[in-house]
C-alpha positions, 0 to 999 in steps of 0.5 A: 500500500503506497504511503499518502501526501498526509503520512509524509506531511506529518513527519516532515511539519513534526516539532521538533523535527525527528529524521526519517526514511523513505522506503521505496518500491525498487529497494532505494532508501532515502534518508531525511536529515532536514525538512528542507531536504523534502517537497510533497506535491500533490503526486510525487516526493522531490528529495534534495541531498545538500552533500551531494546535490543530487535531487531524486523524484519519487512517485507516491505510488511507489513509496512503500514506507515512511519510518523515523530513522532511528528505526531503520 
């Protein structure tokens, strides 16, 4: 079951906030450090790595789970 807008919103607005992952489909992990790393539209996820700059464009279809990081 794939993970909604609303799910996501909750980890990123949490204050304060706590880091996560996203857990997609094809295996791929994606760490959130910061909530500035992160924008939801309204049918994809945009994840941002500031060390690297890479940005990765995530469908919300294809997110499996969204966890705190401390539980990955």
């Amino acid at each position: 079951m794939a993970v909604n807008v609303e799910t996501l919103r909750k980890f990123v607005r949490l204050q304060p906030f706590e880091p996560f992952v996203i857990r997609m489909s094809n295996g791929q992990v994606h760490e959130i450090l910061h909530p500035g790393c992160v924008a939801i539209g309204k049918n994809r996820v945009i994840v941002t790595d500031p060390d690297t700059d890479r940005t990765v464009y995530c469908a919300l279809i294809h997110i499996n789970t969204v966890e705190p990081l401390q539980a990955a």
